[in-house]
Backbone as a ProteinNet text record, in pm:
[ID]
protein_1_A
[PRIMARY]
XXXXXXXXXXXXXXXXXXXXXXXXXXXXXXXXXXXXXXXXXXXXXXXXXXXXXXXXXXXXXXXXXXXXXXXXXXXXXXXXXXXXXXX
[TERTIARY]
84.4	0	88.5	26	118.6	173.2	83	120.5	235.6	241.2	370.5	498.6	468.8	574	630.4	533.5	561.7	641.9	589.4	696.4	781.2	810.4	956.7	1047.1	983.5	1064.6	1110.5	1048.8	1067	1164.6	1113.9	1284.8	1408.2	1343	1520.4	1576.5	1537.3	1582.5	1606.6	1574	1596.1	1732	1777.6	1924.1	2004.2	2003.9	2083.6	2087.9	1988	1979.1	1942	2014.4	1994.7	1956.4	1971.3	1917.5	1807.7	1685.2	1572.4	1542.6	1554.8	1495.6	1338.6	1275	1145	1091.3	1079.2	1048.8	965.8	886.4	830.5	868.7	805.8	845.5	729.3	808.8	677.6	732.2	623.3	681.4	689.2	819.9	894.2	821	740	699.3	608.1	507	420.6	482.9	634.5	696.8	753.6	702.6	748.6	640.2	680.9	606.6	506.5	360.5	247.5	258.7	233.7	217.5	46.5	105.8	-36	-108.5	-42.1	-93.4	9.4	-28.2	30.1	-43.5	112.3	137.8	114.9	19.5	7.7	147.5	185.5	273.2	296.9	142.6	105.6	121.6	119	175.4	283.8	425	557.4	576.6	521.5	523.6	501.8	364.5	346	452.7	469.4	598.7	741.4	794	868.8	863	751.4	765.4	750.1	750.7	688.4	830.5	915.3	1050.9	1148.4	1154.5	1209	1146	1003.1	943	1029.4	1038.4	1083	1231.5	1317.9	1420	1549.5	1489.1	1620.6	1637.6	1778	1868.2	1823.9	1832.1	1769.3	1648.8	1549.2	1486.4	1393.9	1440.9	1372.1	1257.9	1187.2	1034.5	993	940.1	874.8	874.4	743.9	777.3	863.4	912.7	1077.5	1208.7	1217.4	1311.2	1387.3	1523.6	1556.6	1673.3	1789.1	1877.6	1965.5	2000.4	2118.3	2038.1	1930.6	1856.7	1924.6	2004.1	2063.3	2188.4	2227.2	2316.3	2443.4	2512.5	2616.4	2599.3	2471.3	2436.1	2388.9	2303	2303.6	2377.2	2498.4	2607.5	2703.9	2699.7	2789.7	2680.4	2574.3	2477.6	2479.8	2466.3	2567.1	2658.3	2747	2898	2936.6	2842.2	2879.1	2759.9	2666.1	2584.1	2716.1	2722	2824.2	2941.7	3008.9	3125.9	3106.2	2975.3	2977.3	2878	2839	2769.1	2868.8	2972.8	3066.1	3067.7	2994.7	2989	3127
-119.2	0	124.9	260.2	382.6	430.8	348.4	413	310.8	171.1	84.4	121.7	173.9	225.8	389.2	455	585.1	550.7	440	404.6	320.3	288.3	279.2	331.5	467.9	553.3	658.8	647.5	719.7	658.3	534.5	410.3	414.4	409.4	438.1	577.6	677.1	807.4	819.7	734.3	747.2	641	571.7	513.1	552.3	684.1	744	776.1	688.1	739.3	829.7	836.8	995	996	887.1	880.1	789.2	812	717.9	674.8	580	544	435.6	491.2	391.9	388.7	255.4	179.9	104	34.1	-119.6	-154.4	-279	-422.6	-408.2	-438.1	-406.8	-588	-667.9	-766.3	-790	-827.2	-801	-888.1	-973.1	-1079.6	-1204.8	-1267.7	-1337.9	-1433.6	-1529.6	-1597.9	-1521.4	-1389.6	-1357.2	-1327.2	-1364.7	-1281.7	-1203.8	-1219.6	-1127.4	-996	-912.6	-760	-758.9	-749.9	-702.2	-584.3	-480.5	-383.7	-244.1	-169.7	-68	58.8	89.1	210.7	319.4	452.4	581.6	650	703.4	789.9	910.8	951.1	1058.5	1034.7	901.9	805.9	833.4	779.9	841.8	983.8	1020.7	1190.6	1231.6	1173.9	1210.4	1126.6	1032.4	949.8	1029.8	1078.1	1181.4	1300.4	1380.1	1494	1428.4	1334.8	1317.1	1269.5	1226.9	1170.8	1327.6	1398.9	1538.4	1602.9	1580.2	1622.5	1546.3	1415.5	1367.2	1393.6	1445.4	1492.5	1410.9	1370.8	1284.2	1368.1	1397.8	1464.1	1469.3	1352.3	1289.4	1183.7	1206.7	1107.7	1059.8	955.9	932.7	801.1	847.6	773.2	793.6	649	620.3	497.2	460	327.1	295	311.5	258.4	311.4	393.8	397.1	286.2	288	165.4	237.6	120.5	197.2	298.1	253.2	336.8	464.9	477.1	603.3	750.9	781.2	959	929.7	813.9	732.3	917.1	930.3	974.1	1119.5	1182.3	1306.3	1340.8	1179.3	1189.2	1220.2	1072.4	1069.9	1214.7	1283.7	1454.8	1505.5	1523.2	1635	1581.1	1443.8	1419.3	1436	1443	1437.5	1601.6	1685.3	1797.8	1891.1	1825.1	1833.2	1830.3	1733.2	1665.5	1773	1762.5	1873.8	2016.5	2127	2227.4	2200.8	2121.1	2110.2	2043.5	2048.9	1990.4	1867.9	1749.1	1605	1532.7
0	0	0	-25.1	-49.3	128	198.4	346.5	393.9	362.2	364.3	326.5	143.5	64.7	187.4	230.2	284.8	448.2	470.3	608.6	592.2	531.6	487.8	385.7	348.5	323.2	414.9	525.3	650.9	711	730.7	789.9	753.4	590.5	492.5	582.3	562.1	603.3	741.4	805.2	974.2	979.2	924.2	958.3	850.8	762.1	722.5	588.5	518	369.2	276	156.7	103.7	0	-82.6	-229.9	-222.6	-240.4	-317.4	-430.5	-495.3	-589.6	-592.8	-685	-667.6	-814	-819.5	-964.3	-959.5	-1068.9	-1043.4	-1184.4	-1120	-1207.2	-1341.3	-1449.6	-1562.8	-1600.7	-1680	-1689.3	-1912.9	-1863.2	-2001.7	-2100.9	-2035.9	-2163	-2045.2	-2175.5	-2150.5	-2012.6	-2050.1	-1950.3	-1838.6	-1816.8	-1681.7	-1604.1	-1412.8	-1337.6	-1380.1	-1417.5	-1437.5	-1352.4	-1405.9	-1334.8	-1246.2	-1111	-1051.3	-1051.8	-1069	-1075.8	-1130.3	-1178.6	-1273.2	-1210.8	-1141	-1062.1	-1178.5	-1128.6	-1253.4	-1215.5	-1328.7	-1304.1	-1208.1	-1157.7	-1041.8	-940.6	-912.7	-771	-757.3	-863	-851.7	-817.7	-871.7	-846.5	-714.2	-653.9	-528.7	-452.2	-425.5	-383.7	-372.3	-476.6	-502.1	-458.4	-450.4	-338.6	-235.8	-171.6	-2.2	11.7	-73.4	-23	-13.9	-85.9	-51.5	50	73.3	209.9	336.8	344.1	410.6	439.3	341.5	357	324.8	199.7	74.5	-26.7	4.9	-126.8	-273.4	-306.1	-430.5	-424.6	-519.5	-522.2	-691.4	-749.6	-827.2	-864.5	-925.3	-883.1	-1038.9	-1074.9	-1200.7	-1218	-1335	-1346	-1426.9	-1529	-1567.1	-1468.8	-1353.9	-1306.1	-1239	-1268.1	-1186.7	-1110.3	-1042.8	-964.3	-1011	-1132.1	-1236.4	-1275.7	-1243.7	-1310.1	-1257.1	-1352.3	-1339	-1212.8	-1226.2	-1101.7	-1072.4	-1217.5	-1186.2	-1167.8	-1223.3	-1163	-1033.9	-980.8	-853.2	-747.5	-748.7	-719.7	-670	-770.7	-797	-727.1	-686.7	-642.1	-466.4	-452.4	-320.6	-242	-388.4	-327.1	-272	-351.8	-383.1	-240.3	-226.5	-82.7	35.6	38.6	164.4	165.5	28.3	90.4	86.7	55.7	89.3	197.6	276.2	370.1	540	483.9	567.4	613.7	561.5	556.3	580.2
[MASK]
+++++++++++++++++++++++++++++++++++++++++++++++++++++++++++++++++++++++++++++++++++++++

């Protein structure tokens, strides 16, 4: 549920994490895992502001996003948090 997904994005952020990513599973073909349900794209969205509400650096949210999504711009917008932030 979106209130499951929302407490444990609260968890993530309470033992230290800074980047979110959130994706789902689309299924590539007839022989895979059936898709239960097909997240709207407005879900990510809202997901995505509530994780900057919550207070993650980065956060990306969609259904094709996966971990590598915008990895190395992330990465630099981190790195670059931390050291003018004195990390």
């Amino acid at each position: 549920t979106l209130d499951e997904v929302v407490s444990v994005m609260n968890d993530l952020y309470s033992v230290g994490c800074q980047i979110l990513t959130l994706g789902q599973y689309l299924q590539p073909s007839e022989e895979h895992v059936p898709l239960v349900e097909y997240i709207h794209p407005d879900t990510f969205k809202m997901l995505e502001e509530t994780g900057y509400k919550i207070g993650f650096l980065e956060v990306n949210a969609g259904p094709l996003v996966r971990s590598s999504y915008h990895a190395a711009r992330t990465f630099e917008k981190i790195r670059k948090t931390n050291i003018e932030g004195g990390k």
